[in-house]
C-alpha positions as CSV (number, residue, x, y, z in Angstrom):
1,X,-39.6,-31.4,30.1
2,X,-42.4,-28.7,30.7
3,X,-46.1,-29.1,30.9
4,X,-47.7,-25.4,29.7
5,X,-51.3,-24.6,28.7
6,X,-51.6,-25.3,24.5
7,X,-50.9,-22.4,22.4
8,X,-52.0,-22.1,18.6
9,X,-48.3,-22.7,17.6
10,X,-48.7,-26.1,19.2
11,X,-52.0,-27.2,17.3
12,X,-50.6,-29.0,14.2
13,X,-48.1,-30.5,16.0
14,X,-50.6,-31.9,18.8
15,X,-52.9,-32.9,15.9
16,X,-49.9,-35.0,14.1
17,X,-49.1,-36.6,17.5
18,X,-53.2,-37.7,17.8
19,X,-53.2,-38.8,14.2
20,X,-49.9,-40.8,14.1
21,X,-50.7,-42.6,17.6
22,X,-54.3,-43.4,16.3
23,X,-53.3,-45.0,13.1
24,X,-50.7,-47.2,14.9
25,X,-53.4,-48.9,16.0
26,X,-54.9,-48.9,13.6
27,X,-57.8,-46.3,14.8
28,X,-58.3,-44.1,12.3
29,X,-61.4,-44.6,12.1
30,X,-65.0,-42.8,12.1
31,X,-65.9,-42.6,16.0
32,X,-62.4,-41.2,17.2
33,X,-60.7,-38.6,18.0
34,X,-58.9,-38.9,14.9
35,X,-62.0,-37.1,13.0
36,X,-63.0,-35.0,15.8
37,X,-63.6,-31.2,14.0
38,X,-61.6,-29.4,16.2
39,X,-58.5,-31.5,16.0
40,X,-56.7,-29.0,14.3
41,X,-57.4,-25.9,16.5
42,X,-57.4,-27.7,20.2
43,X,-55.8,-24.6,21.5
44,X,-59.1,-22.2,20.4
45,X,-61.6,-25.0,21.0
46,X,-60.2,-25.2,24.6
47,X,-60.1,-21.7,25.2
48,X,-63.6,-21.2,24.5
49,X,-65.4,-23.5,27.1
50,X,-65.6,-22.9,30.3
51,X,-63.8,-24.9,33.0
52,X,-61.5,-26.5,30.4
53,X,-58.6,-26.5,29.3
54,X,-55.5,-28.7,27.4
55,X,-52.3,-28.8,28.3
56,X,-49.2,-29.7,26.4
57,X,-46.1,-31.2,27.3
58,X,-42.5,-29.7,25.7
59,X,-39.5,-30.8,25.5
60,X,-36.3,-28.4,26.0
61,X,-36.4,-26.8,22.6
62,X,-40.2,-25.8,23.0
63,X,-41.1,-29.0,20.7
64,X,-44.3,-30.8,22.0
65,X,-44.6,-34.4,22.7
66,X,-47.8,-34.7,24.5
67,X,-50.9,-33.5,25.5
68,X,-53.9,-33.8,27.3
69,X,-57.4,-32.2,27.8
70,X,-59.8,-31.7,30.6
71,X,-63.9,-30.0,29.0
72,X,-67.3,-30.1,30.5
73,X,-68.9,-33.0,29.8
74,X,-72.2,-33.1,31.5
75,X,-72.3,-29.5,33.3
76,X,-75.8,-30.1,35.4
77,X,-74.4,-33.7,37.0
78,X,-70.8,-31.9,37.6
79,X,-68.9,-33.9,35.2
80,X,-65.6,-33.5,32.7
81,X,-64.2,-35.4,30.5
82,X,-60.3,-36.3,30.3
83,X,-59.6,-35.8,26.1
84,X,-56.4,-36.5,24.4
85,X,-54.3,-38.3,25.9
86,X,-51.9,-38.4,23.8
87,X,-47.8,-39.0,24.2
88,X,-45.5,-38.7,20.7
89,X,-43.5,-42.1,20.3
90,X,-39.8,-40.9,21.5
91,X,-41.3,-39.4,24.6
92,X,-43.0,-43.0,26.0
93,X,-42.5,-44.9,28.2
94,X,-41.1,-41.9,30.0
95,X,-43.7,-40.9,32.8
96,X,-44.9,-38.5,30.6
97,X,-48.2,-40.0,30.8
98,X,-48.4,-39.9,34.3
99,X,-47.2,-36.0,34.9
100,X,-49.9,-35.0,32.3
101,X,-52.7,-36.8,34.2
102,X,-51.7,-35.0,37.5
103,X,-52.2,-31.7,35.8
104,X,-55.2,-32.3,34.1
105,X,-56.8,-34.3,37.1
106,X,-55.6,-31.5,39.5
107,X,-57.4,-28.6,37.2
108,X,-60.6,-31.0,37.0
109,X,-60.5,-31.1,41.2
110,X,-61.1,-27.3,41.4
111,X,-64.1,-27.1,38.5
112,X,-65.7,-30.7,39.0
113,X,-67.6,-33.7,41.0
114,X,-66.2,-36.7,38.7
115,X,-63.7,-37.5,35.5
116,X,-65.3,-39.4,33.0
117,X,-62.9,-41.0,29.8
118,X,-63.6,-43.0,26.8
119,X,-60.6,-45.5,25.5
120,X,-60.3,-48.6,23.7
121,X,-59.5,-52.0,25.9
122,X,-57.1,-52.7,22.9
123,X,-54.9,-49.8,24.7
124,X,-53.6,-51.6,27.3
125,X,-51.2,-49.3,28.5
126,X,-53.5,-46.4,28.6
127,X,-56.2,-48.9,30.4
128,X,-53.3,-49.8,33.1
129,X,-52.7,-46.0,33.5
130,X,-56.4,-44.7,33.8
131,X,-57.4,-47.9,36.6
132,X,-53.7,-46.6,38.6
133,X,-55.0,-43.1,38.9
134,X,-58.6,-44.4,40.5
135,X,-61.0,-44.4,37.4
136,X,-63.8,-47.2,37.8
137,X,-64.7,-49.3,34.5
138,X,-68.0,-48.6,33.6
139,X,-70.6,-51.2,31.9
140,X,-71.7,-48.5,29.1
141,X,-70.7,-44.8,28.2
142,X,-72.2,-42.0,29.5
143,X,-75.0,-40.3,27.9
144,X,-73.7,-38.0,25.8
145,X,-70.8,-39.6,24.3
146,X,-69.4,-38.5,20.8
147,X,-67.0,-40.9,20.0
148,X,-69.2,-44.3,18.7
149,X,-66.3,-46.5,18.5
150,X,-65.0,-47.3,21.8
151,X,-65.4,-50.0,23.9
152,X,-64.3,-49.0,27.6
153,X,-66.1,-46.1,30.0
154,X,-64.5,-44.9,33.0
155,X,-65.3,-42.7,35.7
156,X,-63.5,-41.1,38.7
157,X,-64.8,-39.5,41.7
158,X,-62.7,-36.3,42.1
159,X,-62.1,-35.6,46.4
């Protein structure tokens, strides 16, 4: 396995892997990532902001299996947003999770003050994940927020 910064080759596979995992539970839905516009060109929508970027992870025929995204999310109070999170089914339960949250949190260091993620407490896995690398549960999102229908707010001081 290889994490590598997304290329436009990778986008409709990273945008099956979103879709498939959102509509297992049953979250394909308006408010997710699952209608988010750029969904189908992550690699130029990443490319395009400043301190961001998304990485994805390969197996060892160049196929992807994951991904995750760090973006500006409020640029004056020096916070990003982890984005995309997202592991293909045969490549769980692997670590995979957890090597694509070191990357992305280790980029996010060097550009930012504090993390800041939206999920859904029905993800318990993800939930388990985001509380082991330090994130804090907040009462309410951010201001800001774009995705309606989730439920759980984190936030992580970067040092």
């Amino acid at each position: 396995m290889k994490i590598r910064e997304i290329e436009e080759k990778d986008n409709r596979r990273m945008e099956q892997i979103i879709k498939c995992s959102l509509e297992s539970f049953d979250l394909n839905i308006p408010g997710t990532a699952y209608f988010d516009p750029q969904l189908g060109s992550l690699a130029q929508f990443y490319k395009q902001q400043p301190n961001a970027s998304y990485w994805v992870a390969v197996n060892g025929q160049d196929e992807v299996i994951g991904g995750v995204g760090i973006a500006p999310f409020n640029l004056k109070k020096g916070i990003c947003e982890l984005q995309k999170l997202y592991v293909s089914p045969e490549a769980q339960g692997m670590g995979l999770s957890t090597e694509l949250m070191k990357v992305a949190l280790c980029f996010a260091k060097q550009h930012y003050t504090y993390c800041y993620l939206e999920t859904l407490k029905k993800l318990h896995i993800a939930t388990l994940l985001y509380r082991k690398f330090g994130f804090q549960l907040l009462d309410s999102p951010l201001d800001g927020s774009e995705h309606n229908a989730t439920d759980a707010w984190y936030l992580k001081e970067l040092s």
